[in-house]
C-alpha positions as CSV (number, residue, x, y, z in Angstrom):
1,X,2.8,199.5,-104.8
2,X,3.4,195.8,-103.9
3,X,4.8,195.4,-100.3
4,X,6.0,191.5,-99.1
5,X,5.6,190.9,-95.4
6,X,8.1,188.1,-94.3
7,X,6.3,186.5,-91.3
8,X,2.8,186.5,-90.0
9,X,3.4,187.2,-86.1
10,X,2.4,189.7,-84.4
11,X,5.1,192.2,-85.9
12,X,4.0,191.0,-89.7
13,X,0.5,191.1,-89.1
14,X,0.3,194.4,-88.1
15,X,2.5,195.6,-91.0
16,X,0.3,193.8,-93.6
17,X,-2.9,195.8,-92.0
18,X,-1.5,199.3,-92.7
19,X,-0.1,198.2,-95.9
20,X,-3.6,196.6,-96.8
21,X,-5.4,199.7,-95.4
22,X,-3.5,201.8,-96.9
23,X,-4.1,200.5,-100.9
24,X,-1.2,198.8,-101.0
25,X,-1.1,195.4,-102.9
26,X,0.5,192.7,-100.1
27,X,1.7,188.8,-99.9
28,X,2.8,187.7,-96.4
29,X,4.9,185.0,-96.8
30,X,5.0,182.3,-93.4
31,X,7.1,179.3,-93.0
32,X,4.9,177.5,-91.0
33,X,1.2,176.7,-91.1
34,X,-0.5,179.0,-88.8
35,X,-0.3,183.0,-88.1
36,X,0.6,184.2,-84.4
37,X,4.3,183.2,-84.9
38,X,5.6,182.7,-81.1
39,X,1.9,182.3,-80.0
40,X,1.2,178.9,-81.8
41,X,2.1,175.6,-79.5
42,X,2.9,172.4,-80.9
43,X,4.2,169.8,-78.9
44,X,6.1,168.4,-81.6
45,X,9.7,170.0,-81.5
46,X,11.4,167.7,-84.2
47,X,9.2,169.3,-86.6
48,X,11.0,171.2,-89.0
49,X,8.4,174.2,-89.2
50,X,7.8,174.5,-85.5
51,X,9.3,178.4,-85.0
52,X,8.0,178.8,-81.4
53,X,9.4,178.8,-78.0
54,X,6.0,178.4,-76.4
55,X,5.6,175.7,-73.5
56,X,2.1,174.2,-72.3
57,X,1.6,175.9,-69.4
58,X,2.8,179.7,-70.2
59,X,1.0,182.4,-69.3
60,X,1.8,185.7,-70.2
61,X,3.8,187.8,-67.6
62,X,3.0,191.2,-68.3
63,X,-1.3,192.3,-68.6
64,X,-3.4,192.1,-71.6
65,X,-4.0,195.2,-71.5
66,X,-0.5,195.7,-72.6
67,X,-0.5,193.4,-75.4
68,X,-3.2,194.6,-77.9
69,X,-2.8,196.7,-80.9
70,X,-3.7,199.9,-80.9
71,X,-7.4,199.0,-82.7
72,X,-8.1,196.1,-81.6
73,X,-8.4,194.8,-78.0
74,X,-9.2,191.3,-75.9
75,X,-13.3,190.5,-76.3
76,X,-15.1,191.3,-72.7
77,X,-14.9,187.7,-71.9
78,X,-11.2,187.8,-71.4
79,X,-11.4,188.8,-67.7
80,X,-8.2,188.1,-66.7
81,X,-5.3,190.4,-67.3
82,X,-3.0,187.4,-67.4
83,X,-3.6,185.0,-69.9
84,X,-2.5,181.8,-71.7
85,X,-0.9,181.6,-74.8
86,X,-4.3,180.3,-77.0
87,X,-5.9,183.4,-75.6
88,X,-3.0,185.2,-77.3
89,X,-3.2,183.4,-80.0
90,X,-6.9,183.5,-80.5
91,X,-6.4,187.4,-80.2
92,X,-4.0,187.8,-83.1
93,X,-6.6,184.9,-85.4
94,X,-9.4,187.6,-84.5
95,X,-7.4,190.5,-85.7
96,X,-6.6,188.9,-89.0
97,X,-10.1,187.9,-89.3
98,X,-11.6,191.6,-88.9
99,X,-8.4,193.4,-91.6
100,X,-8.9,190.6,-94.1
101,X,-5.6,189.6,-93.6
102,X,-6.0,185.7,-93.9
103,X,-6.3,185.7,-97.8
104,X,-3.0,187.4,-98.0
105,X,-0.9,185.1,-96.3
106,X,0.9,182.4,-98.5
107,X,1.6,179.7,-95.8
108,X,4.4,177.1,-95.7
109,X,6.5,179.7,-97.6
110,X,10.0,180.3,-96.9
111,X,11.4,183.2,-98.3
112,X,15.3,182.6,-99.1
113,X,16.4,184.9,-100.9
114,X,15.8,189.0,-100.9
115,X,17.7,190.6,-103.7
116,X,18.2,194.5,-104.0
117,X,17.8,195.4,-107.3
118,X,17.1,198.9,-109.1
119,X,15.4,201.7,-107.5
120,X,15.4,200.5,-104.4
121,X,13.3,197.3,-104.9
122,X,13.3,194.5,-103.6
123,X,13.3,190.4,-105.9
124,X,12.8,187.9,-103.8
125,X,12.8,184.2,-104.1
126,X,10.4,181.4,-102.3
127,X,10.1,178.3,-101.8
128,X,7.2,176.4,-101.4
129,X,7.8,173.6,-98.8
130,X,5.0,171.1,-99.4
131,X,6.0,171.3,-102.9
132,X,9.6,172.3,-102.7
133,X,8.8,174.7,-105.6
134,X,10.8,178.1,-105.9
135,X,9.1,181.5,-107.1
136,X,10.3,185.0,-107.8
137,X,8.8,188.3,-107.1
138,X,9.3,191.9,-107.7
139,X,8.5,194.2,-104.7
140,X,8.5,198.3,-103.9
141,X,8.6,197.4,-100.4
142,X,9.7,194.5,-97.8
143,X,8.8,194.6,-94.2
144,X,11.3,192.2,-92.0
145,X,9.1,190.7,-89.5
146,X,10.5,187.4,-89.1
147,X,10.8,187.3,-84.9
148,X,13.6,186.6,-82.5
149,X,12.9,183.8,-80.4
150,X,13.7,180.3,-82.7
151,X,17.4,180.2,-83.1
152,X,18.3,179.6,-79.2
153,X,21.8,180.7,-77.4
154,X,23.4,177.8,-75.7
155,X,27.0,179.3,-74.0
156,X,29.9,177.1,-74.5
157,X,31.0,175.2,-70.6
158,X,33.8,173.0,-70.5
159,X,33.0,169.4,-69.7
160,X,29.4,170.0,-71.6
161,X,30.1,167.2,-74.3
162,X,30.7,164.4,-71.3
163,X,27.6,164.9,-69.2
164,X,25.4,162.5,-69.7
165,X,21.8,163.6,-68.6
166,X,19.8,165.7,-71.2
167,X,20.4,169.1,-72.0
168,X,18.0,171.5,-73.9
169,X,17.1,175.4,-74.6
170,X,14.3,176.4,-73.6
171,X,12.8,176.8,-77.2
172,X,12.3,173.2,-77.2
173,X,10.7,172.7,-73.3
174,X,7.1,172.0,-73.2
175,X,6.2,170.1,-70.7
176,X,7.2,169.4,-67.4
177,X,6.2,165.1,-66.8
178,X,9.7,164.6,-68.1
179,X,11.3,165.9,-65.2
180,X,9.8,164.2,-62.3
181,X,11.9,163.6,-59.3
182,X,14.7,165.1,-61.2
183,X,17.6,167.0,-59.9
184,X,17.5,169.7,-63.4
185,X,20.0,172.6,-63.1
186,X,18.4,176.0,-65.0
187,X,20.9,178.0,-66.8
188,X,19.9,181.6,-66.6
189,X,17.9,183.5,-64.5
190,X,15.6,185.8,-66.4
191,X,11.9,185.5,-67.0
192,X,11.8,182.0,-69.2
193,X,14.3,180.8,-66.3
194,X,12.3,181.7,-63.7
195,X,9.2,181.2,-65.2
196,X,10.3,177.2,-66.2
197,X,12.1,176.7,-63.1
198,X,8.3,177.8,-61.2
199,X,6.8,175.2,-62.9
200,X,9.6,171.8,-62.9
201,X,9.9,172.8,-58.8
202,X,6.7,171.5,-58.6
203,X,6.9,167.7,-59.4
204,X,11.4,167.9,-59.8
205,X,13.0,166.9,-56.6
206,X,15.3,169.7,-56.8
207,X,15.9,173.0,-59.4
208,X,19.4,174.6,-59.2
209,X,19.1,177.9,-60.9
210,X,22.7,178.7,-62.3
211,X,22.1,183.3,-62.8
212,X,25.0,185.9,-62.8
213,X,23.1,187.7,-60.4
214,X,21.1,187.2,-56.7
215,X,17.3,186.6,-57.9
216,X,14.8,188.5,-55.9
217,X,12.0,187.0,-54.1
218,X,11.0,183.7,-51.9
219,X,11.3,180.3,-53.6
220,X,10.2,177.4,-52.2
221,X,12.2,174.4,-50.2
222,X,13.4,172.1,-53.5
223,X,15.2,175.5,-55.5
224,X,18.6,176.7,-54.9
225,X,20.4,179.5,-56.6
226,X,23.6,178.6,-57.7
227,X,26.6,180.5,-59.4
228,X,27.6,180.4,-62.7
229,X,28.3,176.8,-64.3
230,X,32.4,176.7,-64.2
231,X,32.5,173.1,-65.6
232,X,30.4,169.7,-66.4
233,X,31.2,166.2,-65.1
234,X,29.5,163.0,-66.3
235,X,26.6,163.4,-63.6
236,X,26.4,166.9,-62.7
237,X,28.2,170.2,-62.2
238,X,30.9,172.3,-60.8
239,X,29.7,175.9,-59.9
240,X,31.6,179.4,-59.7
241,X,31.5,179.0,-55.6
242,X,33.4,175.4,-55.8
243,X,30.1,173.6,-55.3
244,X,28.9,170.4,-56.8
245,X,26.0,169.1,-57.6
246,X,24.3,166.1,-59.5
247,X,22.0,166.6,-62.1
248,X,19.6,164.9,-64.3
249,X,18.5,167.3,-66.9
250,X,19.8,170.7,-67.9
251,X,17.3,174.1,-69.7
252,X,19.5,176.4,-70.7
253,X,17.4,179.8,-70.4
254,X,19.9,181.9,-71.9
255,X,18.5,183.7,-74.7
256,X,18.7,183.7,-78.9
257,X,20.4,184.2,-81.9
258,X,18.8,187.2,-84.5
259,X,19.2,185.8,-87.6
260,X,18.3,186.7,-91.0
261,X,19.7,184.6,-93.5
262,X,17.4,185.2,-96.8
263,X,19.2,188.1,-96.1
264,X,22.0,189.0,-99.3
265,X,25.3,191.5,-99.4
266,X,23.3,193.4,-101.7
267,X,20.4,194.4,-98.8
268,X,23.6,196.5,-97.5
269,X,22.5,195.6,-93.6
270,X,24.2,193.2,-91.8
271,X,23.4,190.9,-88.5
272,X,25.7,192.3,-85.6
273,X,25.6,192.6,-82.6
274,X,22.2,190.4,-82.3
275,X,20.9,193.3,-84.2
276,X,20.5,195.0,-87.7
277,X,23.0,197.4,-88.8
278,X,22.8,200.0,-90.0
279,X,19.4,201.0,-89.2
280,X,18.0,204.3,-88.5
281,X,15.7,204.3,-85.5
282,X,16.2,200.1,-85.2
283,X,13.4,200.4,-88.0
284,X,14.8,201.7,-91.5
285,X,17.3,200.2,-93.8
286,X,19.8,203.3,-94.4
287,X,21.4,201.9,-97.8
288,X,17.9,201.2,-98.8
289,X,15.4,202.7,-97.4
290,X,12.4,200.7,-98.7
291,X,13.2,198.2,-96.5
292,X,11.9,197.8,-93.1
293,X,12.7,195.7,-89.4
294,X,9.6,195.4,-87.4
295,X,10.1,194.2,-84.0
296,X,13.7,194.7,-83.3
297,X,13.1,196.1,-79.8
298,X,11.9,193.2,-77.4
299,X,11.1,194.7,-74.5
300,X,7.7,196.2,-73.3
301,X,4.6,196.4,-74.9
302,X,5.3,194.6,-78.0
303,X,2.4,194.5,-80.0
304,X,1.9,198.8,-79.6
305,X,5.3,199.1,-80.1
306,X,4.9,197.2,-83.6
307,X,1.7,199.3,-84.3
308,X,3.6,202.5,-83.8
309,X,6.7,201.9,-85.8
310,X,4.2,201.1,-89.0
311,X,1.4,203.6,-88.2
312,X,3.3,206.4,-87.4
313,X,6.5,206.3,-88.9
314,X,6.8,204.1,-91.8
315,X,4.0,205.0,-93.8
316,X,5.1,208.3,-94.0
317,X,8.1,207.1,-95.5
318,X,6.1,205.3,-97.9
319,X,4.3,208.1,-99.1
């Protein structure tokens, strides 16, 4: 059986290790030049490969402990339980390094086409980008584990097009120098919100965080909480309450886009919803059920979560 693995995150690499373990014969195919999908940092945001959303100074805001596969954990000298994102990163390198997963992974590959043909398989077509050549390949199996977090949300606010400071999603912050003595308004109030907004209050001279609802918890002196964003002027903003304020520099924190367009009609799943449908179990392609979607659910313990829809569910459909 020949499985393809589109992505090498955390979701793909995961997938490729049962596969792999299992007998199967397996290509992962990954856009970009490194595994760890949104574990790898690179300052460069113009690039055209850069897929992740991780700043310079992240750390990880749930425990290690809560982040590990289900055979594999952090080495003993990882005391802390919260850790950076090359710690993460070096995590997933050392699990690929101990499955043999390395020499399976075709990198700078784009997949752009997946094709249902008979029997349930799968063709697909790739591209190459250093070389901008296209290949085809004939698959039993495909395992969706492209990720969630590249293709950011920015809502629509009347106004936006005349302000004049900088505005930006958060997939594209990285550090915070830029916003020095800055009056930067924060759209959206949930972790990468508050978790950017912790770090800019610490050189900006003031952070307005814009949230639908009352954030818990003591912030210091230079934050405000703020209503929602009603309109834009030229220098600043109008807010829900009838405030204004000025502003240099807007982060919209306000989520992402699913998307899956290698995706064809004939698949027979479409992107709704910010989801796959229809699915059975947010895992299993109903019309054809040799195709898989690792990673759907985003919250909690990711990686175990990954592990557990592949070790104990999929393969038995495989069988």
């Amino acid at each position: 059986m020949r499985i393809a693995v589109v992505g090498a995150g955390p979701s793909g690499l995961v997938a490729a290790k049962y596969a792999i373990e299992n007998g199967y014969v397996c290509d992962i195919f990954e856009q970009t030049g490194s595994l760890g999908g949104n574990w790898v940092y690179n300052e460069n945001t113009n690039d055209v490969h850069v897929q992740s959303s991780v700043y310079k100074d992240l750390v990880t805001n749930i425990p290690k402990e809560l982040m590990t596969y289900s055979d594999y954990h952090y080495p003993t000298t990882v005391k802390e339980s919260y850790i950076t994102h090359d710690q993460v990163l070096a995590y997933h390198h050392g699990y690929a390094e101990k499955f043999g997963l390395n020499k399976h992974i075709q990198y700078y590959t784009r997949v752009e086409r997946i094709t249902s043909i008979e029997c349930d398989k799968w063709l697909l077509v790739v591209q190459n980008l250093e070389t901008e050549t296209e290949t085809t390949g004939q698959y039993d199996c495909v395992f969706v584990c492209n990720g969630r977090f590249k293709d950011g949300f920015i809502p629509t606010i009347p106004g936006q097009s005349l302000f004049k400071g900088r505005q930006m999603h958060s997939h594209t912050f990285r550090v915070i120098d830029p916003y020095k003595e800055q009056s930067v308004l924060i759209v959206g109030g949930q972790h990468s919100g508050q978790d950017i907004c912790g770090l800019i209050c610490r050189i900006a001279k003031h952070v307005y965080v814009s949230s639908r609802e009352v954030l818990q918890g003591v912030f210091p002196p230079n934050v405000s909480q703020k209503t929602e964003v009603t309109k834009f002027t030229e220098d600043g903003v109008v807010f829900g309450d009838g405030s204004v304020e000025h502003i240099d520099s807007v982060i919209y924190c306000t989520g992402y886009f699913y998307t899956c367009s290698f995706l064809t009609e004939s698949c027979g799943v479409r992107v709704e919803n910010n989801g796959v449908a229809p699915l059975y179990k947010q895992i299993v392609n109903i019309e054809h059920p040799t195709m898989f979607f690792i990673g759907l659910p985003y919250l909690g313990a990711s990686n175990i979560t990954f592990d557990l829809q592949v070790s104990a569910y999929i393969l038995k459909l495989m069988i």
